[in-house]
C-alpha positions as CSV (number, residue, x, y, z in Angstrom):
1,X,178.9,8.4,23.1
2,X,181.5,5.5,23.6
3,X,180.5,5.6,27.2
4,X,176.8,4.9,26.2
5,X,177.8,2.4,23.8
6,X,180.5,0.3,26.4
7,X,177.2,0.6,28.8
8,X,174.5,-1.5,26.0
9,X,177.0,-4.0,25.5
10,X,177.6,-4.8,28.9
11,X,173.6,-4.4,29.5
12,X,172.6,-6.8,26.5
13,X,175.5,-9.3,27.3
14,X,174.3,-9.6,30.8
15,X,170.9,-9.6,30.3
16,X,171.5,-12.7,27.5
17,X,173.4,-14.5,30.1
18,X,171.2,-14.1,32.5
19,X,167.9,-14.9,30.9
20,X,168.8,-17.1,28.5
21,X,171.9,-19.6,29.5
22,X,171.3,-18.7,33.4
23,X,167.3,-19.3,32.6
24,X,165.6,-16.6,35.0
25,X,162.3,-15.8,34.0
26,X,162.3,-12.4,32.4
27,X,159.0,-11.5,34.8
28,X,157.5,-12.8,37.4
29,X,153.7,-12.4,37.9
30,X,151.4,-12.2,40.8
31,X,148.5,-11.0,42.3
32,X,149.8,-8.3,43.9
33,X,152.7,-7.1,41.7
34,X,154.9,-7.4,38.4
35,X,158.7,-8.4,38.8
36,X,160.8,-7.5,35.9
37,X,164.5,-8.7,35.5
38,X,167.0,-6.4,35.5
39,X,170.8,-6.6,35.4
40,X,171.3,-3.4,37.7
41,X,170.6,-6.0,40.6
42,X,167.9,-8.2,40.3
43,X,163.9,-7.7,40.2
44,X,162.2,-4.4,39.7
45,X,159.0,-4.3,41.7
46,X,155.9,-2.9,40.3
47,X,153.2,-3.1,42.4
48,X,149.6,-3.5,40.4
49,X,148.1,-0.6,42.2
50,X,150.6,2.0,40.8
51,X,149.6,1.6,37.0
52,X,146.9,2.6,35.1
53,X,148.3,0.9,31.7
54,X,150.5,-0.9,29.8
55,X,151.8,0.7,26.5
56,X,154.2,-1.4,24.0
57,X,156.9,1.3,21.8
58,X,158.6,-1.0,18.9
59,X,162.4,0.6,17.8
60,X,164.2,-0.9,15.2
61,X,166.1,-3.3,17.2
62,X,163.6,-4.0,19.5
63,X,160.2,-4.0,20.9
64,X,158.9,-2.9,24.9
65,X,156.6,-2.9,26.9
66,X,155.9,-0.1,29.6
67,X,153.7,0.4,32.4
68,X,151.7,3.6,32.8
69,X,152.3,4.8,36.7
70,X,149.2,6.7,38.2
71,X,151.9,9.0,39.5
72,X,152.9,10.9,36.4
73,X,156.6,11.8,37.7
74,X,157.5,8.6,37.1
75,X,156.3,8.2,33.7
76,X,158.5,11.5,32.7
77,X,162.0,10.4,33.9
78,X,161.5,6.7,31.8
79,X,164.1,8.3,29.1
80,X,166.8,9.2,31.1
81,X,169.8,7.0,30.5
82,X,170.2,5.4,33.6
83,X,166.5,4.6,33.9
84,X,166.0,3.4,30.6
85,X,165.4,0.0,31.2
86,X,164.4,-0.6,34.6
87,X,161.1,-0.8,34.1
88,X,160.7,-2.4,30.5
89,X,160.0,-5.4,29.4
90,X,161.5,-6.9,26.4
91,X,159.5,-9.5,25.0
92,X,162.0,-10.6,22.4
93,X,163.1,-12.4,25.5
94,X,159.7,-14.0,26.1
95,X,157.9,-17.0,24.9
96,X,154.4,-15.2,24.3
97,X,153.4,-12.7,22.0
98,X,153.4,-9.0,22.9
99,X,149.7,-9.3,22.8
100,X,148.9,-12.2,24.7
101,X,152.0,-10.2,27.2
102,X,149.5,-6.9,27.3
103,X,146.5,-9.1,28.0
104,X,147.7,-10.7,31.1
105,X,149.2,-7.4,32.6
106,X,146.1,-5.6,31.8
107,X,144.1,-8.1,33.4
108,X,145.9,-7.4,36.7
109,X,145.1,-3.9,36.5
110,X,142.8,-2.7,39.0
């Protein structure tokens, strides 16, 4: 449990850092695929073709975006702790709305 807690802290910290004061963009977006910051080393690659969906799940300190992966084994191990984040988007760091976020991506979907 104090593991898990040590392990936020550092995430959130570097994640702040890194988005905010270093000022990289929390996703990039192309035509061919999603990029979503990370502090586990970088950009997480979602290519457009892999997801059906986008789906947005609001906890009480803050709100996500997923994407929906054709391949259904990778929608199951999302909760595990070391894959938690990888693929989320937290639009508290954006400067859209979630909604206007879900339109864009969904527009990219094939």
């Amino acid at each position: 449990m104090i593991a898990g807690a040590h392990y936020m802290i550092w995430f959130l910290f570097y994640r702040y850092v890194d988005l905010c004061m270093g000022r990289k963009p929390a996703l990039i977006i192309s035509d061919c695929d999603l990029q979503i910051y990370t502090p586990f080393g970088g950009y997480t690659t979602i290519r457009w073709n892999e997801v059906v969906n986008f789906e947005s799940v609001h906890t009480k300190t803050r709100n996500l975006c997923y994407p929906i992966y054709k391949d259904d084994t990778r929608n199951k191990g999302r909760y595990l702790f070391l894959n938690m984040y990888r693929d989320a988007i937290l639009s508290g760091y954006l400067t859209i709305s979630e909604d206007e976020l879900l339109k864009i991506l969904r527009a990219h979907l094939h």
